[in-house]
C-alpha positions in Angstrom: 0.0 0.0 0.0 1.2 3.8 -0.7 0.7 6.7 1.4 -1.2 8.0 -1.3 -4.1 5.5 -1.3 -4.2 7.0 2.7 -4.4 10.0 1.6 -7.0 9.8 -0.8 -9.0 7.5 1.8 -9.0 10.1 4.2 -9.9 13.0 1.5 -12.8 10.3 0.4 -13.9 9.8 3.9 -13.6 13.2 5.7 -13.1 15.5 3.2 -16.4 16.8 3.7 -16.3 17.1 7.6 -12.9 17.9 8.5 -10.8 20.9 7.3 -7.9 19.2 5.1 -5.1 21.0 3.6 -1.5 19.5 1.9 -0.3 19.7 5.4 -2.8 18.7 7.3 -3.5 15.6 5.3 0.3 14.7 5.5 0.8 15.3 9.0 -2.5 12.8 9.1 -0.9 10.8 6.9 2.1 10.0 8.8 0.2 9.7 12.2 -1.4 6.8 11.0 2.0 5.2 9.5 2.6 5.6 13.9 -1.0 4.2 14.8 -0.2 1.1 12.3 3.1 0.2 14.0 1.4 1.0 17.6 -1.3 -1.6 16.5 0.6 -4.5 15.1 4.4 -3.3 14.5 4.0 -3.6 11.2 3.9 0.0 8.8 0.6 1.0 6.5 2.1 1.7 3.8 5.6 1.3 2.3 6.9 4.5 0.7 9.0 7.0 2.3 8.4 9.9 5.3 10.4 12.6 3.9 11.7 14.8 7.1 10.4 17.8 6.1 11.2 21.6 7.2 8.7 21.7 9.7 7.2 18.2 10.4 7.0 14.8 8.8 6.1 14.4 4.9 5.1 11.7 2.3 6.9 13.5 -1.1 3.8 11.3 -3.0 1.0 13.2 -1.2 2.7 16.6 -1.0 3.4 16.5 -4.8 -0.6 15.2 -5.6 -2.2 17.9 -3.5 0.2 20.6 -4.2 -1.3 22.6 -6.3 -4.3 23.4 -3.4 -1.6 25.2 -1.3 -3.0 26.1 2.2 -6.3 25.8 0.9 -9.0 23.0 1.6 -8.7 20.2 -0.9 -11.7 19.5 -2.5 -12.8 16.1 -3.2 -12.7 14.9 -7.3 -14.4 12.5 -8.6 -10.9 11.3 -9.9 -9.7 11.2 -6.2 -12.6 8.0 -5.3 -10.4 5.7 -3.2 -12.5 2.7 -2.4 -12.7 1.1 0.9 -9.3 -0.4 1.7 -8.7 -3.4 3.8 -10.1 -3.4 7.7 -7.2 -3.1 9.3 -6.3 0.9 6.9 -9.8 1.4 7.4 -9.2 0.7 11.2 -6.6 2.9 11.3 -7.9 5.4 9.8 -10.7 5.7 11.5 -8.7 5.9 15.3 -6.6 8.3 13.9 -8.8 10.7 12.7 -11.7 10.3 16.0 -8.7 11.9 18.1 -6.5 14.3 15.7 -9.0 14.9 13.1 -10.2 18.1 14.5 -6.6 19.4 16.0 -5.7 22.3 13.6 -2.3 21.9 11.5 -0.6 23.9 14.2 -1.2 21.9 16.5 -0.5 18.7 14.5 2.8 20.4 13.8 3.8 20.8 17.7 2.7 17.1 18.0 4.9 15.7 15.2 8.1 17.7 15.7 8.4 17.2 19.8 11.8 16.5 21.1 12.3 12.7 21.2 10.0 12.0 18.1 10.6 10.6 14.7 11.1 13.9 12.6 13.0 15.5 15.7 15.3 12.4 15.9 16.3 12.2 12.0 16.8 15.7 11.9 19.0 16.0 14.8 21.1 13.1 13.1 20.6 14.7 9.7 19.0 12.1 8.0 16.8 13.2 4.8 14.4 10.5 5.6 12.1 9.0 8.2 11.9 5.2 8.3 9.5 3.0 10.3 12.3 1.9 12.9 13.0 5.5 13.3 9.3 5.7 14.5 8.9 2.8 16.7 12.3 4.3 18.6 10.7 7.4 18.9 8.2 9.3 21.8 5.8 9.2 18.8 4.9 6.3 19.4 3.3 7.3 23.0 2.2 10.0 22.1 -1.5 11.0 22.2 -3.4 14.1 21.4 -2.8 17.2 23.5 -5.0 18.0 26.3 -4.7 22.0 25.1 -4.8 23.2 21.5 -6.0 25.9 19.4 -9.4 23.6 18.4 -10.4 22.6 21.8 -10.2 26.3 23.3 -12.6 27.1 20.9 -14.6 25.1 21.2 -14.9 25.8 24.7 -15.2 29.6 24.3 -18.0 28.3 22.0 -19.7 26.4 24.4 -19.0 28.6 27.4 -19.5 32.1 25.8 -21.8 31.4 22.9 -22.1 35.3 22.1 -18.8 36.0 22.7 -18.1 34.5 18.9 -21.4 35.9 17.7 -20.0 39.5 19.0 -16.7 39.0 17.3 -17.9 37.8 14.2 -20.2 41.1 13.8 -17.3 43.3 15.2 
């Protein structure tokens, strides 16, 4: 399996409910190449994690979504992944319940910690991130954190509900 058929599972599948740019969708990406190896030790999908200048890339997803930028990637009818086995589909699924709604910021301070795959390569200055990297790595106990950008919000939302309304009008 590639990192692209990921990718365009996740596009497929949440496209349309969660907020998905090049970046995003990479950093995605790559945290399920970790929930794989978590799961059964074994990796998704085969190609390479290029270490990137601010987090964790797959060079096959970057180049296929480039062209959207920081923008939302729409879905294309070209794009139609079909289902993929149960245990990607698994996978996919976990991963995305608990990061899916983190913003790329906050996806970025989770994949670049000290101690974690992309940290470790670049510190040795390797141009590549392989699976062994990962398993060696605090990536691979790491969860989602307790305080991000997405989660305040939501708060404020849910604890202020004019406060947004206000700002929005101001």
């Amino acid at each position: 399996m590639e990192s692209l058929q990921i990718a365009r599972r996740i596009v497929a599948a949440y496209g349309g409910t969660c907020f998905l740019t090049n970046l995003k969708l990479n950093l995605l990406v790559y945290w399920c190449q970790v929930e794989a190896l978590r799961q059964s030790g074994e990796p998704l999908f085969a190609d390479e994690i290029s270490v990137g200048q601010c987090g964790p890339v797959e060079p096959l997803v970057w180049a296929e979504y480039a062209t959207f930028g920081s923008r939302m990637i729409r879905q294309r009818d070209e794009w139609q992944e079909a289902d993929l086995d149960e245990r990607a589909e698994g996978v996919i699924a976990r991963v995305l319940a608990s990061l899916g709604d983190l913003t790329v910021d906050d996806l970025l301070r989770m994949s670049s910690v000290r101690g974690g795959a992309w940290w470790n390569a670049r510190e040795q200055g390797d141009a590549r991130i392989t699976a062994e990297c990962i398993v060696h790595s605090a990536d691979m106990h790491a969860a989602a954190p307790a305080s991000t950008l997405a989660r305040s919000v939501g708060e404020v939302a849910r604890e202020y509900p004019n406060a947004l309304r206000l700002l929005e009008r101001s």
